[in-house]
N, C-alpha and C positions, 0 to 999 in steps of 0.2 A: 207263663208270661215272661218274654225275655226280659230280663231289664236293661235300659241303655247304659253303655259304657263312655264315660267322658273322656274325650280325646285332647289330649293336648296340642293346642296348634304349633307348628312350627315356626320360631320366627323368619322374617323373609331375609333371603340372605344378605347383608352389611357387604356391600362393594367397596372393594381395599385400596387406599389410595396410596401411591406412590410418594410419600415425602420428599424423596430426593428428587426425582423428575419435577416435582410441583417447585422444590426450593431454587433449583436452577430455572425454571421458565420463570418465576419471579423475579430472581436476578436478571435476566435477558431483557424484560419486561419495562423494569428502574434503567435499567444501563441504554435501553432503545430511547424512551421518554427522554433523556438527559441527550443523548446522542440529538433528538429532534429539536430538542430545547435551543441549545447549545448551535448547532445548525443555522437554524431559522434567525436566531439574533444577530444579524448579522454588525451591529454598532456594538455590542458588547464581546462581540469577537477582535473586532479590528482595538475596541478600548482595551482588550485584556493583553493585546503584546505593543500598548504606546510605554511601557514600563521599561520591559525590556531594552525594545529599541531604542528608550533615553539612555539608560544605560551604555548599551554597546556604540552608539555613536558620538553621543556627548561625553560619558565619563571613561568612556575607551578611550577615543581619540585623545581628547584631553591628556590623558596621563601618558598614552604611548607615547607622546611626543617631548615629555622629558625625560621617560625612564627610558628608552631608545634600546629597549627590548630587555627578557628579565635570563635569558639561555643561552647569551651566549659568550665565545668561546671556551666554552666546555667539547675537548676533544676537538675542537676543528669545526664545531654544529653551527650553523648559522645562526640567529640568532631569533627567539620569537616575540614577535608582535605582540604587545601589550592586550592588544582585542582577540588574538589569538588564545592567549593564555585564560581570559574573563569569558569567552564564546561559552565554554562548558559550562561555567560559574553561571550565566545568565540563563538558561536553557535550564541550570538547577533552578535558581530563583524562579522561575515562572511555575515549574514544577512542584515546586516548595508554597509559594502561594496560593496557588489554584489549590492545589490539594488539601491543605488544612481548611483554607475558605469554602471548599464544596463540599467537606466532609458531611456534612446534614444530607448530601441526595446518597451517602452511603457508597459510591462509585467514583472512580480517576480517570472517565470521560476526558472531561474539562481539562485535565493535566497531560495527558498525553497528547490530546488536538494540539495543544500550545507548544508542548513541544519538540512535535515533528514539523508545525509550519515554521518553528525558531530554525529549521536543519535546512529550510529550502529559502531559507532569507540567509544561508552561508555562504552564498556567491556573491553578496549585495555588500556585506562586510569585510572580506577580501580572505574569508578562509575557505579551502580547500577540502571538500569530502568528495570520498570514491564512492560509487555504489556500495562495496564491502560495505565501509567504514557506514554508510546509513543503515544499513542493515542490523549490522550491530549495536547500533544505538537505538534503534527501535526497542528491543526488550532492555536494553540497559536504562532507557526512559520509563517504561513500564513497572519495571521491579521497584526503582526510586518512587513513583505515580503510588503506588501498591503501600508501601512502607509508608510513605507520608500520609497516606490517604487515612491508611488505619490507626495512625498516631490521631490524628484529627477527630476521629469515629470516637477512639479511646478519649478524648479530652472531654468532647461534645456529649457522651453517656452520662460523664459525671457532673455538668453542669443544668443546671434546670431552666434557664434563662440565657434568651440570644444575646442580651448585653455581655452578662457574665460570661460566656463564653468568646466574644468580641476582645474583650477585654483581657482573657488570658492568652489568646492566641496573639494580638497583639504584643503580648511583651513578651511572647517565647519567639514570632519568630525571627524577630530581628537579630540576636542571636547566635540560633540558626544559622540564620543566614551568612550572617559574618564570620561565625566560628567553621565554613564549611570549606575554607580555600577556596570559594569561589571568586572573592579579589586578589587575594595574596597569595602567594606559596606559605604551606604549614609546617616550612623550616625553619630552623634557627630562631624560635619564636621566646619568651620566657618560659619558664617551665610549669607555671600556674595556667597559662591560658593554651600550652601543647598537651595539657591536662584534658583542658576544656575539648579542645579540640577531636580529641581522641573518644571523648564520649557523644558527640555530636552524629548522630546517623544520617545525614547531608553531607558531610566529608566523604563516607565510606560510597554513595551515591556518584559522586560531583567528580571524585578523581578518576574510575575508571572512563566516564565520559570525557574526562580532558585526556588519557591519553590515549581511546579511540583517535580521537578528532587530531592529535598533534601528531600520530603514528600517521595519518593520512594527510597529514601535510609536509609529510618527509621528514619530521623529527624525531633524528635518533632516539631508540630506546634508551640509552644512558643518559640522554638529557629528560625527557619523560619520568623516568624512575629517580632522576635526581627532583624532581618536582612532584612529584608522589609520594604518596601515605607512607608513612614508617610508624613502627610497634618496634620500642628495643631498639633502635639501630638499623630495621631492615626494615627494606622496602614491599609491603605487603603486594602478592599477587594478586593480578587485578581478577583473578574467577573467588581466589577469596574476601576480595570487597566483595563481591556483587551477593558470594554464599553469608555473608555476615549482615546485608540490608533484606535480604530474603526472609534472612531469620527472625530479624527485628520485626520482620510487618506479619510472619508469621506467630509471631509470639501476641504483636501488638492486635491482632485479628482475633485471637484465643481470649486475649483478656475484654476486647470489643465485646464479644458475642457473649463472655458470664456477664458482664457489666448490664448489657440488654434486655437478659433474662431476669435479672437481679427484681427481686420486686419492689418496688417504689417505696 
């Protein structure tokens, strides 16, 4: 009599997922949401650049019209417009606000929308872009969007409460803001606050877009680099601002993501 042999069943085969295809369609996914979000509202679109444009028309104007330009006669250069000189500044600001304020949907949607519509309301304030010159301010909006966004990400991890976090972005970014030569030139400053200035990742941001934008309205390179970032005495290349605010949101994204995982 045979005896039966007990077989072991096989388990059924475990179908292998893709992490990284999954992790990027989730990303697409958050950034489409926000993109419709964002889209559709259309009174919170036109509310998020009434800031700006207070800005660039009232405390532009305003002040162009005693300081009667901050460039010139340097080498022969004409001289620039006070709203010329704050355009990039404001374009950061908007950038700098949306981005920390949206940091919770995790994405710089909202930051970049605001300020490529800030590039096509630059005929309306009397500055000058070429095709190039928008061109290049597209990813030079974007990297800034990116940096600030993940500084935000970084804040918001560590805070457990939307007040508490209200509250500390608040009194960082004004700041920021200030400390970024987006009203002033960040020369000749005292030496506590060109301190300041130099640790501020919105300066390293704010200045390549200003001399985008003033290269495209015909001002000289030597009047630009005289109103640009200096380290040392010298006037830093604007590919390495841009490779130095990369690196911040690159870094600031590194510590986002352990912060994340971190467990409660």
């Amino acid at each position: 009599m045979a005896v039966p042999v007990a077989t072991q069943s096989r388990p059924a085969s475990v179908r292998r997922i893709d992490t990284r295809r999954a992790t990027l369609r989730a990303i697409y996914i958050i950034w489409y949401r926000d993109v419709l979000r964002y889209s559709r509202d259309r009174l919170r679109l036109l509310a998020s650049l009434a800031q700006p444009l207070l800005f660039l028309l009232i405390f532009g104007t305003g002040l162009s019209s005693s300081l009667r330009g901050i460039g010139g006669g340097l080498g022969g250069a004409p001289s620039i417009n006070y709203v010329q000189f704050i355009y990039p500044g404001i374009i950061g600001m908007a950038v700098l606000f949306t981005s920390i304020f949206s940091a919770m949907s995790i994405v710089s949607t909202q930051a970049m929308v605001q300020g490529i519509l800030l590039l096509v309301l630059a005929p309306i304030v009397g500055v000058t872009l070429t095709p190039l010159a928008v061109l290049e301010l597209i990813p030079l909006i974007f990297v800034l969007a990116f940096a600030l966004t993940t500084l935000g990400v970084v804040l918001a991890a560590g805070i457990k409460s939307m007040q508490g976090f209200q509250a500390v972005i608040n009194f960082l970014m004004m700041p920021i803001f200030f400390l970024s030569g987006a009203l002033f030139p960040l020369g000749n400053l005292p030496w506590w606050m060109t301190g300041l200035t130099r640790i501020d990742p919105a300066a390293y941001g704010i200045d390549p877009l200003r001399r985008v934008i003033l290269g495209a309205s015909g001002v000289p390179a030597a009047v630009t680099d005289r109103l640009g970032l200096t380290v040392g005495g010298q006037t830093l290349p604007l590919m390495a601002e841009v490779g130095l605010v990369l690196a911040f949101g690159v870094v600031m994204l590194g510590i986002a993501i352990w912060s994340l995982r971190r467990p409660a």
